[in-house]
Backbone as CSV, one residue per row, in Angstrom:
resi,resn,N_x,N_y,N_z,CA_x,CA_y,CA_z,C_x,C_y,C_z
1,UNK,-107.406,-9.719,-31.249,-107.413,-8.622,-30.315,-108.691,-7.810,-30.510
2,UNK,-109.123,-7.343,-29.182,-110.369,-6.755,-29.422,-110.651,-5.344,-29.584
3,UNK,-111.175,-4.497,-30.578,-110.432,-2.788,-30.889,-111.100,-2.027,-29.697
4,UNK,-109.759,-1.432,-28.822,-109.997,-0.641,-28.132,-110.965,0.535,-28.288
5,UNK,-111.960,0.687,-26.964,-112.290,1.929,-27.321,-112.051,3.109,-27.950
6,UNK,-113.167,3.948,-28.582,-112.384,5.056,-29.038,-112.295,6.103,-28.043
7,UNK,-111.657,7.180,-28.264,-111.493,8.246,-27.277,-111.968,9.644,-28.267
8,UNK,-113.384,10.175,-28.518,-113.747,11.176,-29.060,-113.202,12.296,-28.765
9,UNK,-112.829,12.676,-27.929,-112.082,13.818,-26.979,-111.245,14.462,-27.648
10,UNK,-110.135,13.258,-28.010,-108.576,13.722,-28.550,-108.758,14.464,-29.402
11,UNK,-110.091,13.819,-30.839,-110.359,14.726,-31.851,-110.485,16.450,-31.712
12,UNK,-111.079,16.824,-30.995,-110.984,18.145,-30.489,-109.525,18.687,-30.209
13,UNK,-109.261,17.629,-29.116,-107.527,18.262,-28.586,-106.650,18.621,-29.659
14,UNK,-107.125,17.885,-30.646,-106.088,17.506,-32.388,-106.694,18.954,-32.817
15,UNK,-108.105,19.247,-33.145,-108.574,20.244,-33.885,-107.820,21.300,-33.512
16,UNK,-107.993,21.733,-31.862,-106.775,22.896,-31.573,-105.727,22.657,-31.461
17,UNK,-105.124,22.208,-31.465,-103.877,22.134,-31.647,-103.423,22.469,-33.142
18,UNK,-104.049,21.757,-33.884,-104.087,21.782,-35.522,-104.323,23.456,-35.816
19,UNK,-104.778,23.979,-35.540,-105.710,25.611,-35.788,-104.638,26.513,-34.597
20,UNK,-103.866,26.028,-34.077,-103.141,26.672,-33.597,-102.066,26.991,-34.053
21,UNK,-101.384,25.884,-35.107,-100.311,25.561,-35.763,-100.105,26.384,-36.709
22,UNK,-101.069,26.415,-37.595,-102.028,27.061,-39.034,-101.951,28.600,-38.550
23,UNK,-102.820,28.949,-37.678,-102.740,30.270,-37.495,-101.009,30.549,-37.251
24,UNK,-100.730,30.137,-36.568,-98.904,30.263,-36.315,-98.442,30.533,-37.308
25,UNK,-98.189,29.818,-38.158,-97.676,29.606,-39.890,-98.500,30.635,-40.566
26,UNK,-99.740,30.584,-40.781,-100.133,31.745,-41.919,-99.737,33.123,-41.187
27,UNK,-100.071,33.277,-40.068,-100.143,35.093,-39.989,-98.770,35.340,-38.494
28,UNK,-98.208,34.695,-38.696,-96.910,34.949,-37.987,-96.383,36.621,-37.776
29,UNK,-96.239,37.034,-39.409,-95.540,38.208,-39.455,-96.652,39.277,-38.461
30,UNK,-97.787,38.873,-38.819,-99.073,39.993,-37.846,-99.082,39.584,-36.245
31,UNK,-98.852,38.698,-36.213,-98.675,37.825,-34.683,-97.787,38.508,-34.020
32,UNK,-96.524,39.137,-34.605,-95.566,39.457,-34.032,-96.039,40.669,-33.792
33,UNK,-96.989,41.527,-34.699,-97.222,43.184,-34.778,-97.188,43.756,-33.236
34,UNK,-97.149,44.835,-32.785,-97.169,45.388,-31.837,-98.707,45.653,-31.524
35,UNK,-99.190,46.011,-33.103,-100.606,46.374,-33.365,-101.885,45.064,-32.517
36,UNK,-101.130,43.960,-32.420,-102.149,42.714,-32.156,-102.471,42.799,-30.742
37,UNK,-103.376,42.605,-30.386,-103.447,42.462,-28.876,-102.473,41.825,-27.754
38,UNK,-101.898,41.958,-26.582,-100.892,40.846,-26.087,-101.527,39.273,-25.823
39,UNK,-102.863,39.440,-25.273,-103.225,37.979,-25.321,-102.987,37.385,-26.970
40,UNK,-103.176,37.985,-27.840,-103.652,37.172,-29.072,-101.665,36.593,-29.329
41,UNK,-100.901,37.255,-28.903,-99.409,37.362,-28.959,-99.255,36.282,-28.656
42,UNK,-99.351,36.706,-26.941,-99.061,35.198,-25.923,-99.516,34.098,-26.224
43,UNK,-100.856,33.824,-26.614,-101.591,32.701,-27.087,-101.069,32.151,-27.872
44,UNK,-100.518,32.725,-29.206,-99.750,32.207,-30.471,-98.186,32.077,-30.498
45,UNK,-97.214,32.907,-29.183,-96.025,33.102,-29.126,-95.518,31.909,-29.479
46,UNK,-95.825,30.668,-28.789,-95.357,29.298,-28.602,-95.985,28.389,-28.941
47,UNK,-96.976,28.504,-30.056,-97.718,27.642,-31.171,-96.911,26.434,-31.641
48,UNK,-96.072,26.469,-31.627,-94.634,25.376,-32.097,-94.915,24.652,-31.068
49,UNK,-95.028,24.753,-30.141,-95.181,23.499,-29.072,-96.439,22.238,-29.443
50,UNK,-97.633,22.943,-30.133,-98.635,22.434,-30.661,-97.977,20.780,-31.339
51,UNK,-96.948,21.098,-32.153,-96.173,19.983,-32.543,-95.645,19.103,-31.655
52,UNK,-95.132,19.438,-30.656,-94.623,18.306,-29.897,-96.102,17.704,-29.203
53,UNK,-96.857,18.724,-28.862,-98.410,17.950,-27.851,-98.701,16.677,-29.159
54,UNK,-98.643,16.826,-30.437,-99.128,15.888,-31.436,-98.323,14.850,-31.266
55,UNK,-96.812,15.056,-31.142,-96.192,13.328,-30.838,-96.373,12.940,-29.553
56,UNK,-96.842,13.612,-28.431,-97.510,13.338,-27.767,-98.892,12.499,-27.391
57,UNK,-99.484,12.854,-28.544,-100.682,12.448,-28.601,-100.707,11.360,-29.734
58,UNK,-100.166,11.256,-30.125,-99.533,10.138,-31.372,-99.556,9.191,-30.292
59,UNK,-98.130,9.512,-29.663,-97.764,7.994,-28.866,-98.650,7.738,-28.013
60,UNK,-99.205,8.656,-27.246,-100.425,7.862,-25.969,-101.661,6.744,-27.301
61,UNK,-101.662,7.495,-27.763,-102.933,6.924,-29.145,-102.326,5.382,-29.252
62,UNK,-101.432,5.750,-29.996,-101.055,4.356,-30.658,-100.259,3.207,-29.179
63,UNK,-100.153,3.721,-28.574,-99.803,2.651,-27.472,-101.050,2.221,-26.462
64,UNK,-101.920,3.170,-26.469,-103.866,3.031,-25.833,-103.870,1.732,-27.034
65,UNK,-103.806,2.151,-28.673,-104.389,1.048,-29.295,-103.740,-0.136,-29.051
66,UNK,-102.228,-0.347,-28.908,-101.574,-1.204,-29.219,-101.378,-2.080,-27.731
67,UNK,-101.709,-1.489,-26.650,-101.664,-1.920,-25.509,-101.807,-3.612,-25.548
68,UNK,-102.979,-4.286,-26.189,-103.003,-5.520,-25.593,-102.593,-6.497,-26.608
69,UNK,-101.819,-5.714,-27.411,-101.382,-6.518,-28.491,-100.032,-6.928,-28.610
70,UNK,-99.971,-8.180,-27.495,-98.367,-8.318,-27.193,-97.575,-9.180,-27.945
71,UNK,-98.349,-9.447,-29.314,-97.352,-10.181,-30.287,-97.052,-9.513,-31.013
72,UNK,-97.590,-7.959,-31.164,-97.216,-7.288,-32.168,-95.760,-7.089,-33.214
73,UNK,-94.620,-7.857,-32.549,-93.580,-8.275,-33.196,-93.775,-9.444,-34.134
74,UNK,-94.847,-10.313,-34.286,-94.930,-11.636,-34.981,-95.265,-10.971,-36.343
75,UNK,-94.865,-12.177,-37.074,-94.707,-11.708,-38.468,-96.301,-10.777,-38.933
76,UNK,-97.461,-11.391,-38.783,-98.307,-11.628,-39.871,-99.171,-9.618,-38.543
77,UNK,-99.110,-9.735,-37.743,-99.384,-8.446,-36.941,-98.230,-7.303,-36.793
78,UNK,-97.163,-7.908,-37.691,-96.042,-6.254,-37.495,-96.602,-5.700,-39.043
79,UNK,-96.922,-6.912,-39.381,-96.954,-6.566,-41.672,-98.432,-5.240,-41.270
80,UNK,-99.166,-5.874,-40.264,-100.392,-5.698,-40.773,-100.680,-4.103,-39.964
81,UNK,-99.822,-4.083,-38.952,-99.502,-2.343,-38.158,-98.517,-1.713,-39.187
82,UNK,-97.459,-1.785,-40.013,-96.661,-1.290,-40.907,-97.447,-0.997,-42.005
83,UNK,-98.024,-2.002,-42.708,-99.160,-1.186,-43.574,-100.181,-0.486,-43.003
84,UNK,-100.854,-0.700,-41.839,-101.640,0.495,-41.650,-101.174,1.963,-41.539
85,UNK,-99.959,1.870,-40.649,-99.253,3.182,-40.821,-98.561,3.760,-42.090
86,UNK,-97.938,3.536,-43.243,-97.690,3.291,-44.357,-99.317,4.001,-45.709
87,UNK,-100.296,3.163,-45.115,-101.575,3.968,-46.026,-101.943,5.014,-45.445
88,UNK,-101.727,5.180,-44.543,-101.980,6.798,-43.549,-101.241,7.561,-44.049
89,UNK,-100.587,7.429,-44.126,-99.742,8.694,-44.467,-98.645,8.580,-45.533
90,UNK,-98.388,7.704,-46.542,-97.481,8.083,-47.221,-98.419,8.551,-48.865
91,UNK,-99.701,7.863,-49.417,-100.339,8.393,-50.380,-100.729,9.931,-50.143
92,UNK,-100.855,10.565,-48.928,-101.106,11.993,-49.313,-99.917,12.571,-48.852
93,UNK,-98.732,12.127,-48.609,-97.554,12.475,-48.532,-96.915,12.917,-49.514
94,UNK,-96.749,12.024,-50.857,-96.471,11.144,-51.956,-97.061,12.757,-53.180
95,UNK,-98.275,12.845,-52.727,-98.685,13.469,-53.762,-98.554,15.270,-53.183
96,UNK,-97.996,15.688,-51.930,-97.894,17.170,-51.349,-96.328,17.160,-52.008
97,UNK,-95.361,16.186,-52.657,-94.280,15.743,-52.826,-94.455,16.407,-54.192
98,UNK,-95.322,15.441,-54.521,-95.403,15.736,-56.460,-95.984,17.070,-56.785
99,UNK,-96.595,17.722,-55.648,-97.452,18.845,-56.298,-96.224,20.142,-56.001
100,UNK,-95.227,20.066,-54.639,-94.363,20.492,-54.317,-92.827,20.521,-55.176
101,UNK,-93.291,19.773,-55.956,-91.489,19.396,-56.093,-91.445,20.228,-58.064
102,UNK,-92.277,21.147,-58.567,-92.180,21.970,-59.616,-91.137,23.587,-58.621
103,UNK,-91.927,23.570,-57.690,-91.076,24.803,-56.541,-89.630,24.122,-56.269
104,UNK,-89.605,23.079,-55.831,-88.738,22.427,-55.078,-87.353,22.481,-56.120
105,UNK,-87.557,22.065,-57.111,-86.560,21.782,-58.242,-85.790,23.130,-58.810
106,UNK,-86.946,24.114,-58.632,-87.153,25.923,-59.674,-86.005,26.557,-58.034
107,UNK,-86.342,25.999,-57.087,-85.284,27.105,-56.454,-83.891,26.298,-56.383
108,UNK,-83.739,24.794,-56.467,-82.756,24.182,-56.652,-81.753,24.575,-57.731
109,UNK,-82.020,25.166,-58.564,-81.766,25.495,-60.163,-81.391,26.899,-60.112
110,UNK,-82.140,27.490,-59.140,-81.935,29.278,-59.295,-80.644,30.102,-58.857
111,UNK,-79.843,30.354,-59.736,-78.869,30.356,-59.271,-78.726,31.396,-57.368
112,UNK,-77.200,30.958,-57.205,-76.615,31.622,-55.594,-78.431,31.747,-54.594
113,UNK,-78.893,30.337,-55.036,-79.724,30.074,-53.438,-78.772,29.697,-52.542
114,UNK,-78.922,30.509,-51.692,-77.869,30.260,-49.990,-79.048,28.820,-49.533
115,UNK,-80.101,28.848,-49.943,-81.038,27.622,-48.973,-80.462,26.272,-49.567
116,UNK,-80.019,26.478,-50.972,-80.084,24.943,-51.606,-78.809,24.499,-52.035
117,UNK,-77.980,24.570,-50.767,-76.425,24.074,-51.730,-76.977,22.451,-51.975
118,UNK,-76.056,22.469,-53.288,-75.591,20.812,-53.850,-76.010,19.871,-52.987
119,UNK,-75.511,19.667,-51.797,-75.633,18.526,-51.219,-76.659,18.209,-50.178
120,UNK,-77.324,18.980,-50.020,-78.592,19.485,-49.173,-79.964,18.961,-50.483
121,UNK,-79.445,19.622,-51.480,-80.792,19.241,-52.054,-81.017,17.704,-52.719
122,UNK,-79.562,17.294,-52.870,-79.474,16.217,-53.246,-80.064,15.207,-51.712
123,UNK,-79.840,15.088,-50.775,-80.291,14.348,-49.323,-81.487,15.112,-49.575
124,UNK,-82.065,15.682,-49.531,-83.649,16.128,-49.298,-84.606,15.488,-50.713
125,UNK,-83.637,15.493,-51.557,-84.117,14.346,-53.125,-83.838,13.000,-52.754
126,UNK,-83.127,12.307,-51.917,-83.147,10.997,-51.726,-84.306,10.587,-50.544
127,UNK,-83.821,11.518,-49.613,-84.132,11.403,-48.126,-86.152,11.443,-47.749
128,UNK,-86.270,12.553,-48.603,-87.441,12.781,-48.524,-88.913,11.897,-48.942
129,UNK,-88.475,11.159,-50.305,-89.590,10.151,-50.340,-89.904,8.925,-49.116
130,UNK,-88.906,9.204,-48.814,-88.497,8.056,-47.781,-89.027,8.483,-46.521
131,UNK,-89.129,9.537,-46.190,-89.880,10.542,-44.620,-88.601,10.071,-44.092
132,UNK,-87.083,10.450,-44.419,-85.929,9.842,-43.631,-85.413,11.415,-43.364
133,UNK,-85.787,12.562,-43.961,-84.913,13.898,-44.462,-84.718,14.786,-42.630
134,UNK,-85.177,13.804,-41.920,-85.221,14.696,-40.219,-83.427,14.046,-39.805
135,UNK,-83.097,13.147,-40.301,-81.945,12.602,-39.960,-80.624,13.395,-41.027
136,UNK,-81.191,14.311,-41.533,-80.442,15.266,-42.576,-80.571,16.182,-42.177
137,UNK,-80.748,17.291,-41.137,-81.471,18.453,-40.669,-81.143,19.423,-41.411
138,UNK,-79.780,19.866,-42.201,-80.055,20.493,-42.907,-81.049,20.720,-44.510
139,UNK,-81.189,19.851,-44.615,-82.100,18.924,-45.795,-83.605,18.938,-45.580
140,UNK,-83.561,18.944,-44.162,-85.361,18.671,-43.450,-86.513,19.190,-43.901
141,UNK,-86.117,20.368,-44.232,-87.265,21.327,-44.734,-86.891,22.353,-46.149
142,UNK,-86.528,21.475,-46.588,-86.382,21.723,-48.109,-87.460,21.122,-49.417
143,UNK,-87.959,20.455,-49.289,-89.005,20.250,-50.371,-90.400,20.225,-49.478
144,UNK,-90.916,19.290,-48.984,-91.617,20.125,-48.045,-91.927,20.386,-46.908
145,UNK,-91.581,21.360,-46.231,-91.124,21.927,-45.258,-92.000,21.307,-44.171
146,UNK,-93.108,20.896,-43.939,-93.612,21.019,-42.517,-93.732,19.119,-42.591
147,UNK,-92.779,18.290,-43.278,-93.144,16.677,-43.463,-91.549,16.246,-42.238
148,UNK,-91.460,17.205,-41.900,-90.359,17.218,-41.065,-90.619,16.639,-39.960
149,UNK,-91.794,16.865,-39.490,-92.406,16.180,-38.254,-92.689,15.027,-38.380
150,UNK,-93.480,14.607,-39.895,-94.010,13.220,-40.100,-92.585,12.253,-40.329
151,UNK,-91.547,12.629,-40.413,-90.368,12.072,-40.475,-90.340,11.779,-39.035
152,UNK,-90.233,12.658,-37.999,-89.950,11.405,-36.746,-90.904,10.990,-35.984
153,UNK,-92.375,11.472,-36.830,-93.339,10.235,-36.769,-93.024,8.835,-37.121
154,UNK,-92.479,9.092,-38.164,-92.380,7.291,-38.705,-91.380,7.008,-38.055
155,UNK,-90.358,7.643,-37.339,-89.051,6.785,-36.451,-90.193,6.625,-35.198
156,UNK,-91.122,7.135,-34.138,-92.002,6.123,-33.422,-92.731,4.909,-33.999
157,UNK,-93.015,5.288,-35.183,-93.923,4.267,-35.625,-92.812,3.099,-35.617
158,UNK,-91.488,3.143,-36.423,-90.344,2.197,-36.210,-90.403,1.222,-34.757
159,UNK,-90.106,2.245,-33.737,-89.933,1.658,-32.638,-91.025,1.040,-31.918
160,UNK,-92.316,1.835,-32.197,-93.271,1.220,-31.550,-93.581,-0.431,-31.225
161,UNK,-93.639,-0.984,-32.318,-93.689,-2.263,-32.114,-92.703,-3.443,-31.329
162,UNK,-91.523,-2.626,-31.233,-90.126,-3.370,-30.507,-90.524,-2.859,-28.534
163,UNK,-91.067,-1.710,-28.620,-90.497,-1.129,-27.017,-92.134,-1.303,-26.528
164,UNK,-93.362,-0.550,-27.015,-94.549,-1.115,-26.036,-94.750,-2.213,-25.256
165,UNK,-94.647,-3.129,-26.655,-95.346,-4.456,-26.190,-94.500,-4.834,-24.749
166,UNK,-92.931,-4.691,-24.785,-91.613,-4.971,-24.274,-91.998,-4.661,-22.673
167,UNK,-92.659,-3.192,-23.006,-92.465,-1.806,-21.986,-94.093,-2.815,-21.082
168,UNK,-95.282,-2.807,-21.959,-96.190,-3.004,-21.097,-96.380,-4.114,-20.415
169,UNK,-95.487,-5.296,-20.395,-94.944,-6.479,-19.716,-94.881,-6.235,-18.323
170,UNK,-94.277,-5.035,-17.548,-93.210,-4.663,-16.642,-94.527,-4.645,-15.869
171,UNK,-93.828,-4.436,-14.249,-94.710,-3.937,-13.477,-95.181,-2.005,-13.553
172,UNK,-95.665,-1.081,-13.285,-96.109,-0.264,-13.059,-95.125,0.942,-13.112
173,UNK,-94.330,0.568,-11.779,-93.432,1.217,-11.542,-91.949,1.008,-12.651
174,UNK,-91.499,0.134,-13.094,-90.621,-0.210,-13.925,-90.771,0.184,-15.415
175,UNK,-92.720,0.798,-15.689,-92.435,1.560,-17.084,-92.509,2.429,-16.303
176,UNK,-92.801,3.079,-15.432,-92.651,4.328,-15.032,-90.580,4.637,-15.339
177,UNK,-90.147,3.807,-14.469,-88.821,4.225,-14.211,-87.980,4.271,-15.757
178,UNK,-88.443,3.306,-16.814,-87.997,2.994,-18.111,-88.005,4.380,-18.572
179,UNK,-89.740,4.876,-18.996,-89.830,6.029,-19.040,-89.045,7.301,-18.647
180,UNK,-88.904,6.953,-18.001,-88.390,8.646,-17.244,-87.035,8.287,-17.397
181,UNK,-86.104,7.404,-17.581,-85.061,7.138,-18.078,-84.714,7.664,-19.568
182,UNK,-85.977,7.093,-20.203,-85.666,7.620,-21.900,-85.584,8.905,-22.260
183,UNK,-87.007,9.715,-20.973,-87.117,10.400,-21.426,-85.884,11.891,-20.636
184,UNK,-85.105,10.942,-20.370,-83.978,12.043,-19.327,-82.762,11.811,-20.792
185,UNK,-82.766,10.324,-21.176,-81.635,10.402,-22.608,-82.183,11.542,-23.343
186,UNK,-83.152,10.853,-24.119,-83.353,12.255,-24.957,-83.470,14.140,-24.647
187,UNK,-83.781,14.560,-23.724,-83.741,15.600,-23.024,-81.998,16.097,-23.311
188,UNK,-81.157,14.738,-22.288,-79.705,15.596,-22.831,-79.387,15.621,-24.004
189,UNK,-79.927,14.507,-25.030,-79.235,14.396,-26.382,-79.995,15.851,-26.971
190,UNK,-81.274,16.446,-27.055,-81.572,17.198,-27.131,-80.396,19.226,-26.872
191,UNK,-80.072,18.693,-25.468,-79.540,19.776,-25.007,-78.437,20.065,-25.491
192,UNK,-77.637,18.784,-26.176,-76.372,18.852,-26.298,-76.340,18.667,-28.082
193,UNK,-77.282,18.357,-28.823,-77.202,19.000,-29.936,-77.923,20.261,-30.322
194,UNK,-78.596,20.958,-29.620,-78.911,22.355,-29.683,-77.893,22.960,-29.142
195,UNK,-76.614,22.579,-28.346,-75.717,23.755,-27.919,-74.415,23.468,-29.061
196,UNK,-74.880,23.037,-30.440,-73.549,22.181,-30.999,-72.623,21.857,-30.449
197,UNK,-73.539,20.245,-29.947,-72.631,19.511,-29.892,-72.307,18.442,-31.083
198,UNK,-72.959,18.345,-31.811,-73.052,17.707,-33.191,-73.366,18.553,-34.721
């Protein structure tokens, strides 16, 4: 397969988005001030969205790359997309884990933490080396908190290789319609476990 162009662009789109996130997270409590300007408010109100534009931009990425690679299910090209995704991100994962987990353990231990009952920290100690701890939600953001996302990064990365190749077969209109199908499931499954329904 021949490596798709690159797209220099996104890098930027990533930079803000990234610096949008960051500012969100560090100065939140001032964000909220009355004292801050309203644009600087509005601009940052909904910084959290920054996260979803990234699995956004994840999946257009990796399906731009993966587009003409329609064996990508065969043995010797799933090994070789699983380890690429795998060295991306689990060695500096691995070690925000190890540098995290002296905190992680010290509030586990401290006594009447309301954050860390028993069984929460225990799933966020199994769950977490694994980038599995998003399928634990109470667990999710307990050791370290923002790998929550890279957890259902790696459930696209899972699927990717089963549904593209599958998806870019079709005519035009038929990933269109696939699409907008999935993306109407998830929307209700969405709606209906934010109103507990689960």
């Amino acid at each position: 397969m021949t490596k798709p162009e690159r797209l220099p662009l996104l890098t930027s789109l990533r930079f803000f988005a990234a610096a949008e996130v960051l500012i969100f997270h560090a100065c939140g409590p001032q964000l909220n001030d009355a004292a801050t300007p309203a644009v600087i408010r509005d601009l940052f109100h909904n910084a959290y969205e920054a996260v979803t534009f990234f699995f956004l931009l994840s999946g257009f990425v990796l399906t731009y790359s993966h587009r003409r690679d329609h064996d990508l299910t065969s043995g010797s090209s799933l090994r070789r997309y699983y380890l690429g995704r795998i060295a991306r991100i689990y060695p500096v994962y691995w070690l925000a884990l190890l540098i995290a987990a002296p905190q992680f353990i010290g509030e586990a231990v401290r006594e009447n933490n309301p954050l860390y009952a028993p069984d929460e920290f225990l799933a966020s100690l199994l769950l977490a080396p694994a980038l599995l701890q998003t399928w634990y939600p109470s667990a999710a953001a307990l050791w370290v908190w923002p790998a929550w996302s890279l957890s259902v990064e790696i459930a696209f990365y899972l699927v990717l290789p089963f549904l593209v190749p599958r998806l870019l077969r079709r005519p035009l209109w038929q990933q269109l319609a696939i699409s907008l199908i999935l993306l109407c499931v998830v929307e209700i499954l969405r709606i209906w476990l934010g109103s507990g329904g689960a």
